[in-house]
C-alpha positions as a Markdown table, in Angstrom:
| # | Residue | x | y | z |
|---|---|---|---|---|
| 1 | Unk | 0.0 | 0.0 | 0.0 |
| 2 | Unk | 2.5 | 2.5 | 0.9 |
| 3 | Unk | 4.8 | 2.0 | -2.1 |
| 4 | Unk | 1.9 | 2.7 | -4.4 |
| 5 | Unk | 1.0 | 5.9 | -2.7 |
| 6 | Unk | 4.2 | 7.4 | -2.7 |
| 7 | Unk | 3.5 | 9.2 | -6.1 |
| 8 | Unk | 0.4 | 10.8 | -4.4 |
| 9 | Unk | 2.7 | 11.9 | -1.0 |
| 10 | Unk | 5.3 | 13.5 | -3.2 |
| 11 | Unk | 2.8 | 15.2 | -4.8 |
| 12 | Unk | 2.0 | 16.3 | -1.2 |
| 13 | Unk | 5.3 | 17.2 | 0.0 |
| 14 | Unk | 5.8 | 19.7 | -3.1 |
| 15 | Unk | 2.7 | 21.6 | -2.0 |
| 16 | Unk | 4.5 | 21.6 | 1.9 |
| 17 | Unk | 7.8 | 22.8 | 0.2 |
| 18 | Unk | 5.6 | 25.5 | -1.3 |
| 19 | Unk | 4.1 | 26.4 | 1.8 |
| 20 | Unk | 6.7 | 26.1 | 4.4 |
| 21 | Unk | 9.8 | 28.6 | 4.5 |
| 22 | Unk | 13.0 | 27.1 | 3.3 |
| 23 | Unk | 15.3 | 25.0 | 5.2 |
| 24 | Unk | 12.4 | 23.2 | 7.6 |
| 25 | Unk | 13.2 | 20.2 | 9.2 |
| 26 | Unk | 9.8 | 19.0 | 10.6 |
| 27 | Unk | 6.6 | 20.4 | 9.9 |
| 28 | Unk | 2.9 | 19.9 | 11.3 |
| 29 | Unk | -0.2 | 20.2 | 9.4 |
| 30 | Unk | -3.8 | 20.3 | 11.1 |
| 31 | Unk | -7.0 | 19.3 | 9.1 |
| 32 | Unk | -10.3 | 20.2 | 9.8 |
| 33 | Unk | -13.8 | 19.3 | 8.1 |
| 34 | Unk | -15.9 | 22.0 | 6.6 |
| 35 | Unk | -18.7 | 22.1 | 4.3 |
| 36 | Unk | -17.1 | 22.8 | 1.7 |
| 37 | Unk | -14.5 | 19.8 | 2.4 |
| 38 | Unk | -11.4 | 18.8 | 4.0 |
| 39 | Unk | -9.0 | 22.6 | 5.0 |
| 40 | Unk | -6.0 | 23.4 | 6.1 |
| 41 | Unk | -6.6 | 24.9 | 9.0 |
| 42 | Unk | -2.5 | 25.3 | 10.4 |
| 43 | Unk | 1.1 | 24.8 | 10.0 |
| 44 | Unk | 3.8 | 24.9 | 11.9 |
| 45 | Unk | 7.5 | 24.2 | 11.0 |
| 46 | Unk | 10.7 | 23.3 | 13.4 |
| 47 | Unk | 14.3 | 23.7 | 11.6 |
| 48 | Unk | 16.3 | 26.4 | 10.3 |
| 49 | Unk | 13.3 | 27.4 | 8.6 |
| 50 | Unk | 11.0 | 28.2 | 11.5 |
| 51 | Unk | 13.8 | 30.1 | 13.3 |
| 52 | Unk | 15.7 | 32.0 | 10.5 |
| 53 | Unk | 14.5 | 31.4 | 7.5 |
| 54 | Unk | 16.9 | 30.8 | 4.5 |
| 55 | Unk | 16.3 | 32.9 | 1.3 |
| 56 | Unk | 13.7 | 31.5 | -0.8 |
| 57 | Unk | 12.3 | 32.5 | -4.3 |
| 58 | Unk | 9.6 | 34.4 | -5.4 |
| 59 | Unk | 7.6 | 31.0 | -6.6 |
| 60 | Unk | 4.3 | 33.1 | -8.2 |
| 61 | Unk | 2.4 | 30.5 | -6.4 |
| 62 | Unk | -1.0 | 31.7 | -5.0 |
| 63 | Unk | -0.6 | 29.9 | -1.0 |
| 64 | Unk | -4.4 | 29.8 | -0.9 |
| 65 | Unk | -4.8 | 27.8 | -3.8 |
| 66 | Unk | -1.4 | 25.5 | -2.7 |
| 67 | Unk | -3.3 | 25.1 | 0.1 |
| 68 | Unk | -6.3 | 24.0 | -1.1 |
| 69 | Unk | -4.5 | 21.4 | -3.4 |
| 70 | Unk | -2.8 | 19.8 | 0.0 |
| 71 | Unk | -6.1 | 19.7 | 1.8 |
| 72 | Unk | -7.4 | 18.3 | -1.8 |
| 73 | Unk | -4.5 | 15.8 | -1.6 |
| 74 | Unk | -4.9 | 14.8 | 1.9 |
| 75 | Unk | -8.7 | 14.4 | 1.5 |
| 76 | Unk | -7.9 | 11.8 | -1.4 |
| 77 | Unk | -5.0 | 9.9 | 0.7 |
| 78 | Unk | -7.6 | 9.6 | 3.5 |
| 79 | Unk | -10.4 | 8.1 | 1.0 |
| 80 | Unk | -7.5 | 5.8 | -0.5 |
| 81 | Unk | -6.8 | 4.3 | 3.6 |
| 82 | Unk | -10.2 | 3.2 | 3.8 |
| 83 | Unk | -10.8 | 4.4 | 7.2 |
| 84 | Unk | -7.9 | 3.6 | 9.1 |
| 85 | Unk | -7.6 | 7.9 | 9.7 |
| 86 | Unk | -9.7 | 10.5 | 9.9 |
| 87 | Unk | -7.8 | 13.7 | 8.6 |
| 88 | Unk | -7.2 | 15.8 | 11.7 |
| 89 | Unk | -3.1 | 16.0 | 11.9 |
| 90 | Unk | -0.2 | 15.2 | 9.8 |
| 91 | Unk | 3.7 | 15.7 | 10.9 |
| 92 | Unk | 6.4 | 15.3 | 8.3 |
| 93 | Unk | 10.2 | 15.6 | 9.3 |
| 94 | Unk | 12.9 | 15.4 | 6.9 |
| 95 | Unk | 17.2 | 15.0 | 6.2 |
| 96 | Unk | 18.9 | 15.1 | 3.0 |
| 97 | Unk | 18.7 | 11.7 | 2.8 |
| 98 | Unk | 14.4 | 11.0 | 3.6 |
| 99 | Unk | 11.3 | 12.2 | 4.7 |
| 100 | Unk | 8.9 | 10.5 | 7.1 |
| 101 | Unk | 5.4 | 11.1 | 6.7 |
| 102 | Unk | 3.0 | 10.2 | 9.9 |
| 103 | Unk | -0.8 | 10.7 | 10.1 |
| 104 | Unk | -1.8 | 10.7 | 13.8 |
| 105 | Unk | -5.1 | 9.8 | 15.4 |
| 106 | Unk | -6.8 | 12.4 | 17.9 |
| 107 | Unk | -5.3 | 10.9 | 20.7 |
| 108 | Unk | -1.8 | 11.4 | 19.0 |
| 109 | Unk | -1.4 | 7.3 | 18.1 |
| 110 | Unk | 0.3 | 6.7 | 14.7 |
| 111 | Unk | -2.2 | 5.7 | 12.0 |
| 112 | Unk | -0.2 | 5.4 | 9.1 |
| 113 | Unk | 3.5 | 6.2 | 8.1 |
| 114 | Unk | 5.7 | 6.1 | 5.2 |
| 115 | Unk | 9.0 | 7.3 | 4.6 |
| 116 | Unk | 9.9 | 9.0 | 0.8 |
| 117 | Unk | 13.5 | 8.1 | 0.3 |
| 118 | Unk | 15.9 | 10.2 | -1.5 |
| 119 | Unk | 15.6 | 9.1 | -4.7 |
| 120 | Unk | 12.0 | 10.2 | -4.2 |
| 121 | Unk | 13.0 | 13.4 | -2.5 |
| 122 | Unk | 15.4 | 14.0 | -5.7 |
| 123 | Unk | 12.7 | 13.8 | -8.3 |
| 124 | Unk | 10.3 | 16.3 | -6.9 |
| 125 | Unk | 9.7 | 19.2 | -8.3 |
| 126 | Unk | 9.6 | 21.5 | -5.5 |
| 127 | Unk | 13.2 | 21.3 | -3.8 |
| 128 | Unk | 15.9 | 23.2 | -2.2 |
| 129 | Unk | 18.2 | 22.7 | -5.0 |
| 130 | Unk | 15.1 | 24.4 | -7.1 |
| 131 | Unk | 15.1 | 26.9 | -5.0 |
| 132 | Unk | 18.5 | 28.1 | -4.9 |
| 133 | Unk | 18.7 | 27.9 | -8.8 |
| 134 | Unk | 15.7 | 30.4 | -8.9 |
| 135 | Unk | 16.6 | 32.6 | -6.4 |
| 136 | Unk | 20.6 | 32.7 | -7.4 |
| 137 | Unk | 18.8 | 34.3 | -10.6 |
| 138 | Unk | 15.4 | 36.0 | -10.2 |
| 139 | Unk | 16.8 | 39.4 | -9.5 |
| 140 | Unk | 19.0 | 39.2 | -12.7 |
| 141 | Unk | 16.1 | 38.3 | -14.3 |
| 142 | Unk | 13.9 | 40.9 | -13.5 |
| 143 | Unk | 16.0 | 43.6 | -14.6 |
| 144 | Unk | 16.4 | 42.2 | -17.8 |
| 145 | Unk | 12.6 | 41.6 | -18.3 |
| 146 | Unk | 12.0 | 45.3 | -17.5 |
| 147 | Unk | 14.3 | 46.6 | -20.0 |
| 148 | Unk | 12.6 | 44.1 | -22.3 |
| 149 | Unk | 8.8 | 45.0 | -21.8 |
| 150 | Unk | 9.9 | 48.7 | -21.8 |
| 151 | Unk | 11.0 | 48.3 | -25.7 |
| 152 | Unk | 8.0 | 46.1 | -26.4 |
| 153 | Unk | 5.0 | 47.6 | -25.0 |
| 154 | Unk | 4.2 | 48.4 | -28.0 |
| 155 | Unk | 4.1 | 45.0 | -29.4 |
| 156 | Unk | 0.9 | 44.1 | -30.8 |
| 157 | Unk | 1.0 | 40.5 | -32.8 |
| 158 | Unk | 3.9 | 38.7 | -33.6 |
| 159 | Unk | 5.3 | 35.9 | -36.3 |
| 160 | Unk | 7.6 | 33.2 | -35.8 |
| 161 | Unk | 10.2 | 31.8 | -38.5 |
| 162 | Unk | 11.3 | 28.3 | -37.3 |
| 163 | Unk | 13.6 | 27.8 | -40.6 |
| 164 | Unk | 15.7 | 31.2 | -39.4 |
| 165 | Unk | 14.8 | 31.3 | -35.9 |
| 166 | Unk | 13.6 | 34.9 | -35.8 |
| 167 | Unk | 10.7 | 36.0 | -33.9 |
| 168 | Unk | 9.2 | 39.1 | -35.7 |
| 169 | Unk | 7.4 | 41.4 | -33.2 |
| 170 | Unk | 4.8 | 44.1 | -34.6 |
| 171 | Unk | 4.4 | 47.8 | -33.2 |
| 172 | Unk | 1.4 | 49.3 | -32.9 |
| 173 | Unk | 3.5 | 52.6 | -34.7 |
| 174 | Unk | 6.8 | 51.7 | -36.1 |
| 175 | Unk | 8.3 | 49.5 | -37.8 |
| 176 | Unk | 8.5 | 46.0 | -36.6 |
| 177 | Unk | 11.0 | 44.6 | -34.2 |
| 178 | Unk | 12.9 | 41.3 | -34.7 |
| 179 | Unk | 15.1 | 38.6 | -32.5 |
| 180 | Unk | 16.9 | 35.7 | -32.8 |
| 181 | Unk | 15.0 | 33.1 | -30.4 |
| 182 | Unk | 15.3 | 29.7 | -28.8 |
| 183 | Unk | 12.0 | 28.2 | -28.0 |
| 184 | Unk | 11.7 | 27.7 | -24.3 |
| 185 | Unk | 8.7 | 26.0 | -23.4 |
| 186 | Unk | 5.0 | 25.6 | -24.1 |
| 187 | Unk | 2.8 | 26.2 | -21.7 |
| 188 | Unk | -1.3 | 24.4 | -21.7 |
| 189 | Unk | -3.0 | 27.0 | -19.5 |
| 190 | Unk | -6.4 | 24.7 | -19.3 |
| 191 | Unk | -3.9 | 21.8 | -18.2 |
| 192 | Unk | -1.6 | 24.1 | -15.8 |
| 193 | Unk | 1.3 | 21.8 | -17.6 |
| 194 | Unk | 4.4 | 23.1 | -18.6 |
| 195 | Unk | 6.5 | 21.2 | -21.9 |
| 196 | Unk | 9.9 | 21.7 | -22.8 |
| 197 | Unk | 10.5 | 22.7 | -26.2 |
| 198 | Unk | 13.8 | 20.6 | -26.2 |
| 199 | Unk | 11.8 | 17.2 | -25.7 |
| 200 | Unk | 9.2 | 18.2 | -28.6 |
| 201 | Unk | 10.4 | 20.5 | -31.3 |
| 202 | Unk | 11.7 | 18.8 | -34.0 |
| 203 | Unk | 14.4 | 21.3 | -35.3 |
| 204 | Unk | 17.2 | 21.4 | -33.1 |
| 205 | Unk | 18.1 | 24.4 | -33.8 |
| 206 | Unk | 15.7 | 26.0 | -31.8 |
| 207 | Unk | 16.5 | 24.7 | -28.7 |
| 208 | Unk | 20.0 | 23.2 | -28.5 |
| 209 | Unk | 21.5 | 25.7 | -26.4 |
| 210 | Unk | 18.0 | 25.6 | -23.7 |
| 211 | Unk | 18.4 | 21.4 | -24.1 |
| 212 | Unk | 22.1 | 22.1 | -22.4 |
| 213 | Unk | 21.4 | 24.4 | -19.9 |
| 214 | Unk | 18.5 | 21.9 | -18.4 |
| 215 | Unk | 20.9 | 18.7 | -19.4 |
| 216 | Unk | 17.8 | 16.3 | -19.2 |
| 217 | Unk | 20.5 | 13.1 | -20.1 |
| 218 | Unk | 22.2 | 14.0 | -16.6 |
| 219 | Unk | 19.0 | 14.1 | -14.4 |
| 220 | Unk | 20.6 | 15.9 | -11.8 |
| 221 | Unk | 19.1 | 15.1 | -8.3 |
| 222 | Unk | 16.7 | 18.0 | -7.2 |
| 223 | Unk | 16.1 | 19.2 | -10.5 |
| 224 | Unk | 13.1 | 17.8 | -12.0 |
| 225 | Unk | 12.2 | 20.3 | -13.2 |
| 226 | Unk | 14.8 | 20.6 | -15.3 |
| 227 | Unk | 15.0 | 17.0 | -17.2 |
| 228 | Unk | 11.4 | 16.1 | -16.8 |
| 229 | Unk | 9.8 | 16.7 | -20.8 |
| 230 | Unk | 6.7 | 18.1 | -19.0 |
| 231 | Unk | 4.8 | 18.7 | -16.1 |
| 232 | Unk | 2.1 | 20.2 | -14.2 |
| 233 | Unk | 2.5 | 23.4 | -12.3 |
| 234 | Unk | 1.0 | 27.2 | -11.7 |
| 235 | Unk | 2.3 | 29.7 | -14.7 |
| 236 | Unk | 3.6 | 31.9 | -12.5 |
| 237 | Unk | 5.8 | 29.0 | -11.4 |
| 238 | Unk | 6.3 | 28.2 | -15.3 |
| 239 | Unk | 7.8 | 32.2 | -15.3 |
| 240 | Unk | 10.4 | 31.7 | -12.8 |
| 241 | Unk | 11.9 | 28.6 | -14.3 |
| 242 | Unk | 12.0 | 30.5 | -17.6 |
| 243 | Unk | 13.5 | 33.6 | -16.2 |
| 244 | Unk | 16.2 | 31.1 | -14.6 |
| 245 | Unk | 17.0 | 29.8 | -18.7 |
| 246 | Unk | 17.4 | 33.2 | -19.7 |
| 247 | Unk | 19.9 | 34.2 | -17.1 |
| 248 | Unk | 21.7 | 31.2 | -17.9 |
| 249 | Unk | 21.3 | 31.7 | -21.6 |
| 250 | Unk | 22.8 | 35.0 | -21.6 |
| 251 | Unk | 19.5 | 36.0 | -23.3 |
| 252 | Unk | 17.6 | 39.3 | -23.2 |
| 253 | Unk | 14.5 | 38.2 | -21.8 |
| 254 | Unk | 11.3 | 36.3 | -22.7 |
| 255 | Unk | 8.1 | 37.3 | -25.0 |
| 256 | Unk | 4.9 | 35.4 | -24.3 |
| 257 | Unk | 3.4 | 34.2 | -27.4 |
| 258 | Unk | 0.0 | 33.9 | -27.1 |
| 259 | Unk | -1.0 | 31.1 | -29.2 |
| 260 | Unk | -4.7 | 31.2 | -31.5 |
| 261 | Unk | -7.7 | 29.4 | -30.7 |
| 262 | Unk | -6.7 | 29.2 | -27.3 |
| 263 | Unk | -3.7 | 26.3 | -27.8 |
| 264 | Unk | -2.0 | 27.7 | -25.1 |
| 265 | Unk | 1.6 | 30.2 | -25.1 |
| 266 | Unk | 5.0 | 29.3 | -26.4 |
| 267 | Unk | 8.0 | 31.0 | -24.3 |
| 268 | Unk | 10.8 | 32.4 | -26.1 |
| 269 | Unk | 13.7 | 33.5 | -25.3 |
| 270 | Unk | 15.4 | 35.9 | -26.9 |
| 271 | Unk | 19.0 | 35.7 | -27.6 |
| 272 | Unk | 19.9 | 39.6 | -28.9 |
| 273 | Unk | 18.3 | 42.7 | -28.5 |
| 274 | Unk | 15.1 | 43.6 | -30.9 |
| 275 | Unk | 16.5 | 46.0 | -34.0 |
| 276 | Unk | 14.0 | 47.3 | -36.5 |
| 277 | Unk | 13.2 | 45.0 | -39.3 |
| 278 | Unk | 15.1 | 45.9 | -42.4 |
């Protein structure tokens, strides 16, 4: 049984790394019933984290809605345990090396425990090796995207030349701005999932020097999110991880490309500044 939950409680522990503050070492969640469903009603962390927080990105991850996709979560492991606990409180404490998941009874017995090793701990998506990679470049980032939206506020439409890998931006007055690109990501707003372009677009080209920066052939251990093809997350989250490519790329920002007909956004990143078209 508790082998195939573990996808489900690592699903879990990415919405605690999202709520807790970085560096925890144990953390305790309470439940309660509503009528609207099972809510998180507190938390409380022990560690580093509680006492002096370590620096943690700006994740663009609304904590209500995290929130409500842990009590979600928690609502669906109780279901899947057939009664042997009735949600009330959780504590998880962690090392590098695993992370033990209890789910106590009201008189504080153990109802339920399992322990996420570290090869689980490595594949999440939410980790303190994520963390540090966005925060070492978010502030980079952000000055380079203001510069960038400053010279394209203007930008009205845009069209896309995979054979040349130039992104043409039009003005609303003016002549029309071009870049060389490298195709991030697409991102499926209806399906919060994110897709590499490296594992889907078929001309190299266009994302060779993304497909080294994320190095999916090394799966580096606390950076799924950096070798997985695709997954599901918040677009706000999506934003960070592209802002991270671009400061790695040496680029000069990213344009969202709103896609027709709804078919979601492509992400590119632009590798010189925008001249006038000739």
């Amino acid at each position: 049984m508790a082998e195939s939950l573990t996808p489900l409680i690592q699903t879990l522990h990415d919405s605690v790394m999202v709520l807790a503050p970085a560096g925890w070492t144990a953390v305790e969640l309470r439940f309660v019933r509503t009528p609207n469903g099972l809510k998180l009603a507190e938390l409380q962390t022990r560690g580093d984290g509680a006492k002096a927080p370590k620096p943690k990105p700006e994740l663009n991850i609304d904590p209500r809605a995290e929130a409500q996709r842990l009590a979600e979560g928690v609502s669906e492991l109780a279901e899947l345990l057939k009664g042997r606990w009735e949600p009330g409180l959780i504590t998880v404490s962690r090392t590098p090396d695993f992370a033990d998941w209890k789910l106590l009874r009201a008189d504080g017995s153990q109802a339920w425990f399992t322990r996420l090793a570290k090869e689980h701990l490595d594949s999440l998506l939410m980790t303190d090796a994520m963390f540090d990679l966005l925060e070492g470049s978010q502030r980079a980032f952000h000055d380079l995207q203001l510069g960038l939206e400053t010279k394209l506020r203007r930008t009205v439409g845009f069209v896309f030349d995979p054979p040349s890998g130039v992104l043409t931006l039009r003005q609303a007055e003016g002549p029309a701005l071009t870049a060389p690109v490298q195709v991030v990501a697409q991102y499926y707003p209806d399906a919060f999932t994110w897709a590499w372009g490296w594992a889907y677009e078929p001309r190299e080209a266009l994302v060779d020097r993304v497909k080294r920066v994320c190095a999916p052939e090394v799966t580096q251990p606390g950076l799924s999110a950096m070798w997985r093809p695709e997954f599901h997350c918040d677009e706000g989250f999506a934003w960070a991880i592209a802002g991270s490519i671009v400061v790695s790329l040496g680029a000069r920002g990213i344009f969202r490309a709103e896609l027709p007909d709804d078919a979601g956004v492509i992400f590119f990143a632009l590798m010189a500044e925008p001249t006038p078209a000739a």
